[in-house]
C-alpha positions in Angstrom: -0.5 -4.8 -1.1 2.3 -2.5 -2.1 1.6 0.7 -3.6 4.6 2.3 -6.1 4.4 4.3 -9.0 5.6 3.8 -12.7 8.7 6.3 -13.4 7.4 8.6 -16.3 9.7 7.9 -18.8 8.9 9.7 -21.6 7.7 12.6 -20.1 10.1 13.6 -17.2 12.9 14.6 -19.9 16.7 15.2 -19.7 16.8 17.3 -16.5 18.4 15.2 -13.6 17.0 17.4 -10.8 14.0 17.0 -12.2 14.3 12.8 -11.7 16.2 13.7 -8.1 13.0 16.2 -7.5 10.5 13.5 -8.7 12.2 10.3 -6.6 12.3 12.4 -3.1 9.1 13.4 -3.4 7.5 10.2 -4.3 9.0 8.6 -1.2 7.8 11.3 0.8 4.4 10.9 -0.2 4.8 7.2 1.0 5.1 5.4 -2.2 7.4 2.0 -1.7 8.5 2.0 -5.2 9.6 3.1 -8.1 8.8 1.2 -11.7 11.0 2.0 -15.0 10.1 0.9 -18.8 13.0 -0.2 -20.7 13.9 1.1 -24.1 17.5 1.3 -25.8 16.8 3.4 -28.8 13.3 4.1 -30.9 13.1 3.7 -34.5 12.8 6.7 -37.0 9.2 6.2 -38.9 10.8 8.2 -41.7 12.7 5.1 -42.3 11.1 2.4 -41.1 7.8 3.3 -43.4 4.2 2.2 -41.6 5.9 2.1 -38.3 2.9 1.4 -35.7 5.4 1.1 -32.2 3.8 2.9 -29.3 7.6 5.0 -29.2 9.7 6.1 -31.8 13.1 7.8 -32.3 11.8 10.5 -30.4 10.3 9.3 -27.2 12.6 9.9 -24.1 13.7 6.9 -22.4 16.6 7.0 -19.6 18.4 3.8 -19.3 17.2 2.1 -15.9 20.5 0.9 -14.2 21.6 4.0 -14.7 18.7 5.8 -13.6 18.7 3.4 -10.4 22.4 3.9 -9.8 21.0 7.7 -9.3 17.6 7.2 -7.6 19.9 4.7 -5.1 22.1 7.6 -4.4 18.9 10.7 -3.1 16.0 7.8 -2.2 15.9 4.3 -0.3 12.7 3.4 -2.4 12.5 -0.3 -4.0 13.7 0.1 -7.4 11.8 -1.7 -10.0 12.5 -2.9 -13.9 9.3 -3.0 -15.6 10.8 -4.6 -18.0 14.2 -5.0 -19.1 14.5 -6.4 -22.3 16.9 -9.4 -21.2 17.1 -11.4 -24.6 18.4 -8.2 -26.3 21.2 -7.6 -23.5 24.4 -9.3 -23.0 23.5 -11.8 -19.9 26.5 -11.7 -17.6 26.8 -7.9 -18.0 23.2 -7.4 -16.9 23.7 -9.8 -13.7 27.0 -7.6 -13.3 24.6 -4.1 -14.0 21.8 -5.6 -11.3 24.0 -6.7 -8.6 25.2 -3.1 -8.4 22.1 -1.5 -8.4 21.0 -4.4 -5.9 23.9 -3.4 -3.6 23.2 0.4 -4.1 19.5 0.1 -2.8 20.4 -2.2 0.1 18.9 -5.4 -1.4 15.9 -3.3 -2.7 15.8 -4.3 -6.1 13.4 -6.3 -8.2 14.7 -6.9 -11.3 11.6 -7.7 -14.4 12.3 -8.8 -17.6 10.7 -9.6 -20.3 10.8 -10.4 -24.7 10.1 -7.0 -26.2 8.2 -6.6 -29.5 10.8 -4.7 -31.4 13.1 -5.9 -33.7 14.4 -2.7 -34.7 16.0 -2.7 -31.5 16.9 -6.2 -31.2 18.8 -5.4 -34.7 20.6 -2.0 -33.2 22.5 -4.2 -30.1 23.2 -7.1 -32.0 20.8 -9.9 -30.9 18.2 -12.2 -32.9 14.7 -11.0 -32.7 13.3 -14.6 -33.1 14.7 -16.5 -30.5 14.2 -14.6 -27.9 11.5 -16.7 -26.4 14.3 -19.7 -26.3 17.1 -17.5 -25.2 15.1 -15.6 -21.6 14.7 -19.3 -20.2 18.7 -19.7 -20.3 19.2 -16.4 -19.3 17.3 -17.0 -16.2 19.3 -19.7 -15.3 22.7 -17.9 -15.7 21.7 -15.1 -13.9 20.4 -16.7 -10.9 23.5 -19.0 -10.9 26.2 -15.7 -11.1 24.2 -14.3 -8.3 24.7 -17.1 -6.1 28.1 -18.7 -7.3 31.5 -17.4 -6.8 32.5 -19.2 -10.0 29.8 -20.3 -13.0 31.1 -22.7 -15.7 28.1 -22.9 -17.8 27.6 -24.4 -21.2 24.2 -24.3 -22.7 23.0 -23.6 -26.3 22.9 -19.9 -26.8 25.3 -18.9 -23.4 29.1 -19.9 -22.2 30.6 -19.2 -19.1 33.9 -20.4 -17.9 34.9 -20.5 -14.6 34.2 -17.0 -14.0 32.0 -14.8 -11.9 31.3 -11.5 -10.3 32.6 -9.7 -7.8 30.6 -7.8 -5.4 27.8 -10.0 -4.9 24.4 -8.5 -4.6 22.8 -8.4 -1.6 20.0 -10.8 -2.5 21.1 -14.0 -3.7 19.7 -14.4 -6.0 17.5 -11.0 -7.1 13.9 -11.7 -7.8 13.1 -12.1 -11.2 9.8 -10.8 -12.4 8.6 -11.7 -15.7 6.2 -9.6 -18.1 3.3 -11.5 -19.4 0.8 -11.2 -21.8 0.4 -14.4 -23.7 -0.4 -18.1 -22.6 3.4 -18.6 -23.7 4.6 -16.1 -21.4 1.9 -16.9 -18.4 3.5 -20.4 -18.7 7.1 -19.4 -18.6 6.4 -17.3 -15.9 5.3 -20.0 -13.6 8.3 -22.4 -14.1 10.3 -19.2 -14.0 9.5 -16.0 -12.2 9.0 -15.2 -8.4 6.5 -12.8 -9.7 4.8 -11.0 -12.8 3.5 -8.2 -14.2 0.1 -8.6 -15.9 -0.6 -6.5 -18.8 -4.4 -6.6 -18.8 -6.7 -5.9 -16.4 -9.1 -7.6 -13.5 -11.8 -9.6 -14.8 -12.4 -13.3 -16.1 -9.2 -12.6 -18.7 -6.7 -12.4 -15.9 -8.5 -14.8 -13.7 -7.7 -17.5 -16.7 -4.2 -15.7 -17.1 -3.2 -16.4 -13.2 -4.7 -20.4 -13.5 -2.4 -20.6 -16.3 0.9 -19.0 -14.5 -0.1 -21.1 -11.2 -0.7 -24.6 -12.8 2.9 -23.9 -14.8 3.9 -23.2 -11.3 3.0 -26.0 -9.8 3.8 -28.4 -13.0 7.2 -27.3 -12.2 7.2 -28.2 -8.6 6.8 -24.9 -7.3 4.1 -23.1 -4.7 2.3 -21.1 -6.9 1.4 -19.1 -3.6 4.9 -17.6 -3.3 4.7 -16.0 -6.5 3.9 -12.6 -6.5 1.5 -10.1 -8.8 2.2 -6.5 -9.4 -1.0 -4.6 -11.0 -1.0 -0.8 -12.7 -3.5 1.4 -12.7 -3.4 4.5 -14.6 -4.2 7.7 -13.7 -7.3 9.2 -16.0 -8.0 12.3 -14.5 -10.6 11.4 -11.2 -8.8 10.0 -8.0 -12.3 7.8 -7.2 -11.9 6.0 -10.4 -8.2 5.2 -9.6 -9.2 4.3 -5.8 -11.5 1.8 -7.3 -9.4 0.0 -9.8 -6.6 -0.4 -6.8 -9.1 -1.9 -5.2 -10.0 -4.3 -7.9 -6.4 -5.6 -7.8 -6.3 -6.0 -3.9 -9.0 -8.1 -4.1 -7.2 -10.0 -7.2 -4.9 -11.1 -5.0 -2.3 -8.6 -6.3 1.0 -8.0 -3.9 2.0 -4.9 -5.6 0.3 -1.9 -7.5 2.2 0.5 -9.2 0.3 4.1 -10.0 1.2 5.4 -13.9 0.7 8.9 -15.0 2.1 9.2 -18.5 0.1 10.0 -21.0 -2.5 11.5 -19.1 -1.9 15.0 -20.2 0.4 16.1 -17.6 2.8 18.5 -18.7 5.3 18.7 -15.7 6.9 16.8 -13.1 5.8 19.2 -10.4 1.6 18.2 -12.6 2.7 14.3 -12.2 3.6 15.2 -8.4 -0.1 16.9 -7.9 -1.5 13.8 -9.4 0.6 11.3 -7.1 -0.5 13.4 -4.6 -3.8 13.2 -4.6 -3.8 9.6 -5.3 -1.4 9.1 -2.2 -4.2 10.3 -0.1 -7.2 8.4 -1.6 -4.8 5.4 -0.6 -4.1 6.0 2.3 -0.2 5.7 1.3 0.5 9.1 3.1 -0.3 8.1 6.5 2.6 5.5 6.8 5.1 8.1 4.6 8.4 8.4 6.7 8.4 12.2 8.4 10.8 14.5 6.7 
């Protein structure tokens, strides 16, 4: 199982040598990757009265190509979307914006996507908030097509292309696709879909019924369920016994990948999230296969 870490988005702030400062060390501590939320802008609950969105207007959120385009640049970690909202995004300038960061990290690059939950966003860039669900599934096919084809001509309900395509081509062809899932809707569509997904609950008899639902999609479709792969998170609550246990839980899930969050635990600066990644880099045992400086 692969151990990474969720970026701490809305806590790191504006500094960028904070970020550079937080990426080195996170490799050095032997963490294989690096997992990004995804928001464009927050809304303002002065305006939009009874607001209940886990961010607003306020919350810090530094856009993840960009961000990668960076990390790429000081780290050689696998950089991780967790996830990009792809039904709000233009579809060939995202497989334009991943194949660059896929050729920046080397081919380390796992791109996840996923539907989002608000429309005030959805509104802001343009895009219709209820058909999203309809719109990822074409999107998906697009993508994996301009990632593999010199020239796409494709004509579907909600995308056109014609005769055109990218140039570079990423290093993987095509990117893995990893699909956020917290609903039998999306379990299903990540089956027939994704090469991997991101649960949103936790071990136990919900995700066991969660995974036969993404595996019999799977194999409905015609794939090996087997190949797919499952990245747990486990967040950080303050005792590094209590985290070593819940990794644990996933590993014997059948996860592939874990990735370690400390936001909103009460840390107050990078160099705090650092201590905390620190400690839980030696619980895991991650430390002992960290490169040497």
């Amino acid at each position: 199982m692969r151990i990474g870490v969720v970026f701490p988005q809305t806590e790191i702030g504006p500094d960028p040598g904070a970020m550079r400062a937080y990426g080195e060390a996170v490799e050095a501590l032997g963490f294989l990757h690096v997992l990004a939320y995804d928001h464009v802008v927050g809304a303002d609950p002065d305006v939009h009265t009874g607001w209940q969105g886990p961010y607003d207007v306020r919350t810090t959120f530094h856009e993840p190509f960009v961000l990668f385009g960076f990390l790429a640049a000081v780290t050689s970690l696998e950089l991780v979307t967790g996830v990009i909202i792809l039904p709000q995004r233009q579809t060939a300038l995202v497989a334009k914006q991943a194949a660059e960061v896929d050729l920046l990290t080397e081919g380390h690059f796992r791109f996840g996507v996923g539907l989002g939950w608000n429309a005030v966003e959805y509104e802001a860039l343009g895009k219709d908030f209820a058909t999203r669900g309809r719109r990822i599934d074409e999107q998906v096919q697009l993508l994996r097509r301009l990632w593999t084809e010199q020239s796409v001509t494709f004509d579907g309900t909600y995308e056109r292309v014609t005769g055109a395509g990218l140039a570079p081509m990423p290093v993987q062809r095509p990117i893995p696709i990893w699909f956020g899932a917290q609903s039998p809707a999306a379990y299903r569509r990540a089956g027939r879909l994704a090469d991997g997904w991101f649960p949103q609950i936790q071990p136990g008899p919900k995700l066991d019924e969660a995974r036969a639902i993404v595996e019999k999609a799977a194999t409905d479709a015609g794939r090996d369920p087997r190949t797919l792969g499952m990245e747990g998170r486990v967040t950080w609550a303050g005792d590094v016994g209590d985290l070593a246990a819940k990794v644990a839980l996933w590993r014997q899930a059948g996860a592939t990948h874990i990735s370690i969050n400390t936001m909103n635990a009460g840390l107050a600066t990078v160099d705090d999230h650092l201590a905390v990644l620190t400690q839980a880099a030696t619980e895991l045992g991650v430390t002992e296969s960290a490169p040497d400086p």
